[in-house]
C-alpha positions in Angstrom: -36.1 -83.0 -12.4 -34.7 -83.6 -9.0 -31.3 -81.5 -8.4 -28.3 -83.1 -6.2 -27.0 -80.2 -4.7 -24.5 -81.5 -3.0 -22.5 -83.2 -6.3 -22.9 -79.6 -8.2 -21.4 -78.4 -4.7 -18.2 -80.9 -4.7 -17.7 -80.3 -8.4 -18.0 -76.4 -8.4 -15.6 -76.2 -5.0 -13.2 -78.6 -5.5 -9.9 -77.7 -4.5 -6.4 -78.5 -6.8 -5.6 -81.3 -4.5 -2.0 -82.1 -6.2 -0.9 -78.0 -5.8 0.5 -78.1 -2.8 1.1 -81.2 -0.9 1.8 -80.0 2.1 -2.2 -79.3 3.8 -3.5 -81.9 5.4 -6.0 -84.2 3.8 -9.0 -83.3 6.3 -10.1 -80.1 7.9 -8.8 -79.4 11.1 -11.2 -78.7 13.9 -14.4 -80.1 11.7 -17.6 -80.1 13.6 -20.5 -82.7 12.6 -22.6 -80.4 10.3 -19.9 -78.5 8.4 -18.8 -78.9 5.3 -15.2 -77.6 4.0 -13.5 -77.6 1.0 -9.8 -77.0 -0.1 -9.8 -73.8 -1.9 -7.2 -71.7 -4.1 -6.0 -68.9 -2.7 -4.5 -66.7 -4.9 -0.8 -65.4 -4.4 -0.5 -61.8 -2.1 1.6 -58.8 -3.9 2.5 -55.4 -2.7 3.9 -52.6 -5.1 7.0 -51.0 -3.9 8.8 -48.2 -4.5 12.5 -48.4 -4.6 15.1 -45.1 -5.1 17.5 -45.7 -7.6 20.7 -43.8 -8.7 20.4 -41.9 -12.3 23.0 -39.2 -11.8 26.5 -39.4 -9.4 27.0 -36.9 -7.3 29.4 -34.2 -8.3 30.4 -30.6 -7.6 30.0 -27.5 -10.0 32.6 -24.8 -10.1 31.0 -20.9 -9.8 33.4 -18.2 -10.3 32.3 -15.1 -8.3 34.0 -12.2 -10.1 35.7 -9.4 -7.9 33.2 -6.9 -6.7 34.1 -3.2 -7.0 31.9 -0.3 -6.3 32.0 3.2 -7.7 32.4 5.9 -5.3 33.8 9.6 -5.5 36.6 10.2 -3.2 37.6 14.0 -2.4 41.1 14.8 -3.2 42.0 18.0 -1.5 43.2 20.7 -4.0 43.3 23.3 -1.3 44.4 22.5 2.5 42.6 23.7 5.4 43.1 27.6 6.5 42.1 29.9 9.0 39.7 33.3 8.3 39.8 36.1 10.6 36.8 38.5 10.4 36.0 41.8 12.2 33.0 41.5 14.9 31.9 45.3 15.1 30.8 46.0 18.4 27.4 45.6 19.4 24.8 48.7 20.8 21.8 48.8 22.2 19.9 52.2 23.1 18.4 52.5 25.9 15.8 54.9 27.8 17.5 55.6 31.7 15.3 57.4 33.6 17.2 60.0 35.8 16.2 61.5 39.1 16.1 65.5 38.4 14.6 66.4 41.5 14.2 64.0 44.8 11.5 63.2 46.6 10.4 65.9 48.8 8.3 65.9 52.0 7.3 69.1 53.7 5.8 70.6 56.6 2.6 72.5 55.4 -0.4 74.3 57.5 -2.6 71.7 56.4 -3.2 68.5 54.4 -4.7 70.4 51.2 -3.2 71.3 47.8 -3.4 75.0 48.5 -2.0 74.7 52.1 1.5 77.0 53.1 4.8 75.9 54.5 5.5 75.9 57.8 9.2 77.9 59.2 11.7 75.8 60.7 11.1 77.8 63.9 7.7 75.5 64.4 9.5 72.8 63.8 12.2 73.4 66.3 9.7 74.5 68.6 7.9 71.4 67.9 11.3 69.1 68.8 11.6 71.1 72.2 8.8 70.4 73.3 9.7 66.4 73.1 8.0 65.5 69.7 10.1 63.2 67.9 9.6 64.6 64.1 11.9 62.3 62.6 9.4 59.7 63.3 6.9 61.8 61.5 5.1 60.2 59.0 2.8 62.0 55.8 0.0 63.0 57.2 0.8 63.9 60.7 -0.4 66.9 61.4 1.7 70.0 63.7 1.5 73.9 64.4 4.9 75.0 62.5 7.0 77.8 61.5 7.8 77.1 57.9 11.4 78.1 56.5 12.1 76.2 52.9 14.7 74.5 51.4 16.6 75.8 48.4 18.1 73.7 45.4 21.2 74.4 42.8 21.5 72.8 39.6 24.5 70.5 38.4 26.2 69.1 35.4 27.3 65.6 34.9 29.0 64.0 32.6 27.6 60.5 31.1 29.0 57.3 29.1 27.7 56.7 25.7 29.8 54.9 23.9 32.5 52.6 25.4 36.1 52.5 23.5 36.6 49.6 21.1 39.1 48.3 18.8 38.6 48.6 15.0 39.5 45.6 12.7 41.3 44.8 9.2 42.3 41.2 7.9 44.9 40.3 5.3 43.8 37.1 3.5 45.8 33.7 3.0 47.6 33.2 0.0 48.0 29.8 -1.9 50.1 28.2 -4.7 48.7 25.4 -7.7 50.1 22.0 -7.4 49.5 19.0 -8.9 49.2 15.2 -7.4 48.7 11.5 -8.5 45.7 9.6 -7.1 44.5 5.7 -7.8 41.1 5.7 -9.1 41.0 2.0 -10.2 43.1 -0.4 -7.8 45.1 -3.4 -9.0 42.9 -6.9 -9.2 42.8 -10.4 -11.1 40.2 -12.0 -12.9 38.9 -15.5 -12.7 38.1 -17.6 -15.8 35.5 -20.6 -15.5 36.3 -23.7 -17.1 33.1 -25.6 -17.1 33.2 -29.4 -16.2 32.6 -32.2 -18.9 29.8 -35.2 -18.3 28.9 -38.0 -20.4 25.7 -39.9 -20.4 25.7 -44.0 -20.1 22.7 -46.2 -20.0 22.0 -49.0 -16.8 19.4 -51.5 -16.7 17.8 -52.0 -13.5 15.7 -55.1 -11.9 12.1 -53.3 -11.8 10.5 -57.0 -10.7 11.9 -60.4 -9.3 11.6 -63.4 -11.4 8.6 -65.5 -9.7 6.1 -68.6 -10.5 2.6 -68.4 -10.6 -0.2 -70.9 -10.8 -2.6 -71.1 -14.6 -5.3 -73.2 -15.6 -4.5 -75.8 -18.1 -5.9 -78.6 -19.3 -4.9 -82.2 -20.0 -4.2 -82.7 -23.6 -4.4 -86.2 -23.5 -7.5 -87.2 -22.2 -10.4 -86.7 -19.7 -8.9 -88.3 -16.7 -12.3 -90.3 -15.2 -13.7 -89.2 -12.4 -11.6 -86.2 -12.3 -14.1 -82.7 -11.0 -11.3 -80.0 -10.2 -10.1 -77.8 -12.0 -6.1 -78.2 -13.9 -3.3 -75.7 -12.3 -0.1 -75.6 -13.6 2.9 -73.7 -11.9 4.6 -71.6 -14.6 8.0 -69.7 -14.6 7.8 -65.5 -15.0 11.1 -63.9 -15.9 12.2 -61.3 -13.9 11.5 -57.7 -15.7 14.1 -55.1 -16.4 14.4 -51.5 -17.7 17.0 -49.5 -19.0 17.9 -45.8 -17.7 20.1 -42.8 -18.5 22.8 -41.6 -16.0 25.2 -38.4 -16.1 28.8 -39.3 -14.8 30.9 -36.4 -14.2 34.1 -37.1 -16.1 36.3 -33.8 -16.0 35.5 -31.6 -13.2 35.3 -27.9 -13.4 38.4 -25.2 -12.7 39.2 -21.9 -13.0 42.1 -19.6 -14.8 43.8 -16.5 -13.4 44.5 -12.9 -15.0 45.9 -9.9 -13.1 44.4 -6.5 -14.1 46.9 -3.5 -13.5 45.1 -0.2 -11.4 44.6 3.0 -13.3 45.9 6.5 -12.1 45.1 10.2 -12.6 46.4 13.3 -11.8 44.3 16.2 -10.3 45.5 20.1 -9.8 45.6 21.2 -5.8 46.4 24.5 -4.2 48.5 24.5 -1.4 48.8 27.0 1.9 51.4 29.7 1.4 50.6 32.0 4.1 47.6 32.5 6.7 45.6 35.3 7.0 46.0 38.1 9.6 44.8 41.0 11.7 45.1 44.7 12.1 43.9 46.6 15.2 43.1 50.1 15.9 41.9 51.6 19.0 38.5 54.0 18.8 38.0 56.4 21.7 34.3 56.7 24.1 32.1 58.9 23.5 30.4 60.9 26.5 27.3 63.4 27.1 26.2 66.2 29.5 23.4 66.3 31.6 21.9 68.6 34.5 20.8 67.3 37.7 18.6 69.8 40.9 20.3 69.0 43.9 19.3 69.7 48.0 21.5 73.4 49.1 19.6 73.7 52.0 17.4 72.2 54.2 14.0 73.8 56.0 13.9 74.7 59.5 10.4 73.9 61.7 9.3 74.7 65.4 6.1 72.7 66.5 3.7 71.1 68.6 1.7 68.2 67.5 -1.8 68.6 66.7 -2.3 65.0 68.0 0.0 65.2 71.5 -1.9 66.2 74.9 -1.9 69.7 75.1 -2.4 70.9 78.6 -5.0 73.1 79.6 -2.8 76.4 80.4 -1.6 76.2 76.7 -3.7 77.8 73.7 -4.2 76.8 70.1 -2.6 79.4 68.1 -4.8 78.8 65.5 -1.9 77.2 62.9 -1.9 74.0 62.1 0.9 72.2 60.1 0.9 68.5 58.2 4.1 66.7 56.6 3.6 66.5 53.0 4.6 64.2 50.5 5.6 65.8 47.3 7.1 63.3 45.1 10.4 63.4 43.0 11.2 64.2 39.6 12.3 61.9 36.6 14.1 62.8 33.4 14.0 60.2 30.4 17.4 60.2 28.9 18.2 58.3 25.7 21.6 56.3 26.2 24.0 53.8 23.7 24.8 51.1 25.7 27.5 48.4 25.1 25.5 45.2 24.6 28.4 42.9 23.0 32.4 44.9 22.7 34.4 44.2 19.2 35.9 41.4 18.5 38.2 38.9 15.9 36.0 35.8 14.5 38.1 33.4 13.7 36.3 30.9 10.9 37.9 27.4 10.2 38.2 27.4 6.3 38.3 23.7 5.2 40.5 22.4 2.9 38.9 22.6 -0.8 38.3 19.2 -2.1 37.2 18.0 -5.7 35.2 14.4 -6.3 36.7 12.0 -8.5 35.2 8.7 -9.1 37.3 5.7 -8.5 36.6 2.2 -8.3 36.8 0.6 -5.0 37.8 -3.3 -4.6 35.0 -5.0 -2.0 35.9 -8.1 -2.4 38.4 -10.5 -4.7 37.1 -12.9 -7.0 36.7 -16.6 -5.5 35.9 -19.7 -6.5 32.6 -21.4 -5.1 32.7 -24.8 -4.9 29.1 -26.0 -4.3 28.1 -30.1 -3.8 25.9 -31.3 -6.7 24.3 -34.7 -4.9 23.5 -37.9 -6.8 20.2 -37.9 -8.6 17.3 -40.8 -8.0 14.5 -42.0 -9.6 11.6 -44.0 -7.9 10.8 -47.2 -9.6 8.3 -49.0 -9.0 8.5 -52.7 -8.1 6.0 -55.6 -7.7 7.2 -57.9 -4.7 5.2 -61.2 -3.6 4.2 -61.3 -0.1 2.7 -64.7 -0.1 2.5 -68.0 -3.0 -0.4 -69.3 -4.2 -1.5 -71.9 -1.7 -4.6 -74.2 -1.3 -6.6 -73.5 2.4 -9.8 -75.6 4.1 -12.4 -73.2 4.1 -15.8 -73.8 5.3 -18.2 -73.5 2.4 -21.9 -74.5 1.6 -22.9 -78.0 0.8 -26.0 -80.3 0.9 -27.0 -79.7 4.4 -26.9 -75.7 4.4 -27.6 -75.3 0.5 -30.9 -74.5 -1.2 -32.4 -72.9 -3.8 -33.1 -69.4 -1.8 -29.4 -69.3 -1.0 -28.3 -69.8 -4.4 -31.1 -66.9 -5.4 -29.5 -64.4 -3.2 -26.3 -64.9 -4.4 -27.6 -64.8 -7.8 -28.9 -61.3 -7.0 -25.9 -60.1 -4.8 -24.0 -60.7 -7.7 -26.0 -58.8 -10.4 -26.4 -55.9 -8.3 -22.6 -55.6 -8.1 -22.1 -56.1 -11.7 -21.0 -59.4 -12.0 -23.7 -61.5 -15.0 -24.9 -64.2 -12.6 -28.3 -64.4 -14.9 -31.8 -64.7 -13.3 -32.1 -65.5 -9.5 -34.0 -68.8 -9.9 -31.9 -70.7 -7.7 -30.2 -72.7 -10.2 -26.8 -72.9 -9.3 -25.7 -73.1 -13.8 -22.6 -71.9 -15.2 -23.3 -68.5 -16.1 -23.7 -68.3 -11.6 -20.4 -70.2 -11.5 -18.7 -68.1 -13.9 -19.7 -64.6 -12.3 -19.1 -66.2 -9.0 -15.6 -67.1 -9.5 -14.4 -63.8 -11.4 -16.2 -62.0 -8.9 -13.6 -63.9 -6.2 -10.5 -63.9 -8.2 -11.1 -59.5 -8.8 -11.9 -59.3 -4.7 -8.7 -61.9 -3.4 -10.8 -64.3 -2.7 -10.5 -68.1 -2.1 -11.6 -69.6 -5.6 -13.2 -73.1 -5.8 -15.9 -73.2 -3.6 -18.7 -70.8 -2.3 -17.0 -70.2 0.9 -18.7 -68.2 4.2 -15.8 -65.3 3.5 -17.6 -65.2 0.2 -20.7 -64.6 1.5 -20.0 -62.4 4.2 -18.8 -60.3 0.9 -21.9 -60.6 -1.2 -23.5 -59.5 2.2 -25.8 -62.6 2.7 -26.3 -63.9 6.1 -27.7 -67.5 6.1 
């Protein structure tokens, strides 16, 4: 049987021509070769979301209560007072080494231990004959006549003990008292009175009222000749729904109460008389020692061993040196004052005793805090654009054949829409899946148009 594909074309894709009266009656721009059709395309709609009020705004009332905080404060039950003490002197002992016999030098017959003193005779001879033995120094070596000196012993009286003063204190006498101190102070207290709300109901517009295009059909008769489908623009009342609000109607406040402060008394001592000092005077002690002192010094006569002798002149055959011999030390034990007596005087503080009072930080206030309106999003369904008809270039005898029809057959299977077996047959099991799978996608209904295709992915 020999198919018209170009009737099944115009009777699949043709357009409501009576929707919408004002598109033109032929395609604008038509080339020779291209078919078009006027197609339904479906109205455009965007969900929304709006904010809408559920709650007014109000304030809530927060009484922050007076802040106290326990402490101990020292109440002084005995005033400050002065404390004298005795400072005994301070000693120190101490080894002095004391010079019992100087330093000696000597004029001896030679530079040996065993060697003899020399007579002042030598020694005066020595200075006649020019020799300068002042300027003699240990070792230098002269002919002398040796006389030697003699010593004496001596006493001498030392400090051991310095005088000092010897203390005695009388302490400070006090009396009992007694004294009133606040351990609470005066304060007020804030009541809360809460605020009263009551709940009321609102509708709100959650979608517009709006028309929309539906099939129908003509219950009279088949009107003959008629191949498009019947649309008829319908009336859709707009949709409401019904929320709670909260309206504030008696806002919060507060009440005042004054609290009285508390008192107690506490036993003190006060000063009746400072303490004092007595002094006494203790005498120094001393010691006796012995010192070997110089009576007399030695005489000498000499020539120097090391001065040009002329050649008249004869060694006598004595031969004197000055000697060394070094002095003498005693180690005596002595007291020495390291730090004299003395009065400390010592600050005695006053005697305090803790008592725990309560100590006002801050007064009680009222906090006033903003309570803003609460919203709810709703969500609303607004039309962008009407249902309107459109030319659209579609397939039609020239551009149509079975192979076409086969891959759209398949395209439409494989995403899920029943187009039945690809055998090219355009039935209406195709032109049912084809036309739900355009109204589910916004397509242009009515016709297999090339935005249709370009969907199903078929090139052609």
């Amino acid at each position: 049987m020999k198919i018209n594909y170009s009737k099944i074309a115009i009777a699949l894709l043709l357009p409501l021509a009576y929707v919408n009266a004002e598109i033109s009656m032929t395609p604008p721009d038509a080339k020779p070769g291209e078919c078009y059709a006027r197609v339904m395309l479906p109205a455009e709609y965007e969900i929304a979301e709006e904010k809408e009020i559920i709650k007014d705004p109000s304030e809530t009332i927060a009484v922050v209560p007076a802040e106290f905080e326990e402490t101990e404060i020292e109440v002084e039950v005995a005033p400050e007072s002065k404390k004298l003490a005795p400072v005994a002197a301070q000693y120190r002992d101490e080894v002095v080494t004391v010079e019992v016999k100087p330093a000696i030098r000597a004029w001896r017959t030679d530079l040996g231990k065993k060697s003899l003193p020399v007579s002042p005779s030598i020694l005066s001879a020595v200075k006649t004959s020019g020799v300068d033995l002042d300027s003699a120094q240990p070792g230098d070596c002269f002919k002398e006549y040796f006389t030697p000196r003699t010593f004496k012993i001596v006493k001498e009286d030392m400090l051991v003990r310095n005088e000092y003063n010897e203390t005695k204190v009388v302490p400070a006498q006090f009396e009992t008292i007694e004294k009133t101190v606040v351990v609470v102070p005066a304060t007020k207290k804030i009541i809360p009175v809460p605020a009263v709300y009551e709940e009321v109901e609102e509708q709100i517009l959650v979608e517009p009222a709006k028309t929309v295009w539906k099939k129908g059909e003509n219950p009279a008769q088949k009107v003959s000749g008629a191949t498009g489908e019947i649309m008829c623009l319908v009336n859709v009342p707009a949709r409401y729904d019904t929320i709670k609000k909260r309206i504030l109607k008696t806002p919060a406040t507060v009440t005042e109460e004054e609290i009285p402060e508390k008192t107690e008394i506490v036993k003190v001592q006060k000063l009746v008389s400072d303490a004092k000092v007595e002094n006494s005077v203790m005498p120094a002690v001393y010691t006796s020692i012995e010192k070997s002192a110089i009576e007399s010094e030695a005489h000498f006569s000499w020539f120097s061993t090391n001065a040009a002798v002329e050649e008249n002149l004869k060694y006598a055959g004595h031969q004197i040196c000055l000697t060394e011999e070094p002095a003498k030390t005693q180690e005596v034990k002595k007291i020495v004052l390291d730090t004299p007596a003395s009065i400390q005087e010592e600050i005695v503080p006053p005697t305090k005793t803790a008592v725990k009072v309560q100590k006002l930080i801050a007064e009680a206030k009222v906090v006033k805090t903003p309570v803003d309106a609460e919203y709810e999003m709703v969500k609303k369904r607004k039309k962008i654009s009407d249902t309107h008809l459109e030319w659209k270039r579609i397939l039609c005898q020239t551009n149509m054949s079975k192979d076409i029809i086969a891959k759209i057959q398949a395209a439409l299977n494989e995403k899920g829409y029943s187009a039945g077996v690809a055998d090219g047959v355009l039935g209406a099991g195709t032109r049912n899946a084809l036309d739900k799978y355009q109204r589910e996608n916004s397509l242009a209904t009515g016709g297999i148009t090339y935005e249709t295709l370009k969907a199903l992915e078929i090139e052609i």
